[in-house]
C-alpha positions as CSV (number, residue, x, y, z in Angstrom):
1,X,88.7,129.8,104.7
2,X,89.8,125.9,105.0
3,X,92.0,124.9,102.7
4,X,92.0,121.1,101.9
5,X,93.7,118.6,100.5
6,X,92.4,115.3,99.1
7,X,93.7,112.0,97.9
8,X,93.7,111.1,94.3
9,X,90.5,108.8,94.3
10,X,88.7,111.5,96.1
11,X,89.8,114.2,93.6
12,X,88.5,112.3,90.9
13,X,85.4,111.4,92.5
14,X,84.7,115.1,93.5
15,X,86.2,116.4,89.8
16,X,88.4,119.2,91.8
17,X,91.9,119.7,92.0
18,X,94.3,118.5,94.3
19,X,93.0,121.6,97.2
20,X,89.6,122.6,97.6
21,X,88.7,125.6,99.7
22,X,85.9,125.7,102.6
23,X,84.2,128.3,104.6
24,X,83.8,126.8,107.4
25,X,80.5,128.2,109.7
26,X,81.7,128.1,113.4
27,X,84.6,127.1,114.5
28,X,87.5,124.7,112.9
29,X,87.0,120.8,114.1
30,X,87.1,117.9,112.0
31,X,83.4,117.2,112.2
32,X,82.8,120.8,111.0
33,X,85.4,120.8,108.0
34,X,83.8,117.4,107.0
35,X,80.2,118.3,107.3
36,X,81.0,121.4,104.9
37,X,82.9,118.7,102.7
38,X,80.2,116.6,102.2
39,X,77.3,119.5,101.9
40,X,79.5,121.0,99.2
41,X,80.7,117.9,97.4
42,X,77.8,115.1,98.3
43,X,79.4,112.4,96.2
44,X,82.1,112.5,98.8
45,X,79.7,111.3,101.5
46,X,80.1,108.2,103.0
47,X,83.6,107.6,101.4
48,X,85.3,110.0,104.5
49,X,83.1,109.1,107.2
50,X,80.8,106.1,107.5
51,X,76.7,107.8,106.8
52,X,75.5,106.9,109.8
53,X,77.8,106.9,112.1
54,X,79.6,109.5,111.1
55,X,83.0,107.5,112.2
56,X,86.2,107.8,110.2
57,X,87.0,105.0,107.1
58,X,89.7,102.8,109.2
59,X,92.3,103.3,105.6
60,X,91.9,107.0,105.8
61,X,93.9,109.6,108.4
62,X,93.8,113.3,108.5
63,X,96.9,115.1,109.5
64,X,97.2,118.9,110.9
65,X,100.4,120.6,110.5
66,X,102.0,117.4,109.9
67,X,100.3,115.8,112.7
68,X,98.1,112.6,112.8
69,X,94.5,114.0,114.0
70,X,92.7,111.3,112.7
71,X,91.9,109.6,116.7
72,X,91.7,113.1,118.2
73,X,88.6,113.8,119.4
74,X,85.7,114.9,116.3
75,X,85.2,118.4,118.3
76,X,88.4,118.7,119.4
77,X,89.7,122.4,117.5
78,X,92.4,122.1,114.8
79,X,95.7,124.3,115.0
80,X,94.9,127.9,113.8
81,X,97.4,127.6,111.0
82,X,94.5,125.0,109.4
83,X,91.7,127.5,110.5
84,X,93.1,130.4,109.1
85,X,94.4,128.5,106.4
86,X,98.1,129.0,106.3
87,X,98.5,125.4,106.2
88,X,95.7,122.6,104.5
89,X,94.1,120.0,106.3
90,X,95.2,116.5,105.0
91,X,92.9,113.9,103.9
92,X,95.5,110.8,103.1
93,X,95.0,107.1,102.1
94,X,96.3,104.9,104.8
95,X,98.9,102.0,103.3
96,X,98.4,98.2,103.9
97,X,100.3,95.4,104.0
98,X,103.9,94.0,105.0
């Protein structure tokens, strides 16, 4: 079990609460966590990950045990803390400006 944790606007758009919980088929990447995000909660696609690319929103990072993942390699495993799910993967709004 994944546990994860969205950003307000995503919450509302999925109607869950501030963690959702994933079982995850194979083992723990980003592209996995997210491909079980969006088959669970399909109004969440495209608003993650561009549809047909499948690359990450620029304004949107994921952290791993308070780690920036968000350039890492879409493969690439997470910690075992997230795939075991002693600590939740972070989905978080980037901030703009100056």
């Amino acid at each position: 079990m994944i546990r994860v944790v969205l950003p307000y606007h995503l919450r509302t758009l999925a109607n869950v609460g501030a963690e959702v919980e994933l079982d995850v088929a194979g083992p723990a990447t980003q592209r996995t966590v997210l491909d079980t995000l969006e088959a669970r909660y399909p109004m969440l696609r495209g608003t993650i990950r561009d549809q047909v690319t499948h690359q990450r929103r620029a304004f949107l990072r994921i952290f791993a045990c308070e780690e920036d993942v968000s350039h890492e390699a879409p493969d690439a495993p997470l910690p075992q803390a997230i795939a075991t799910g002693a600590e939740p993967l972070l989905i978080v709004g980037a901030m703009a400006g100056g």
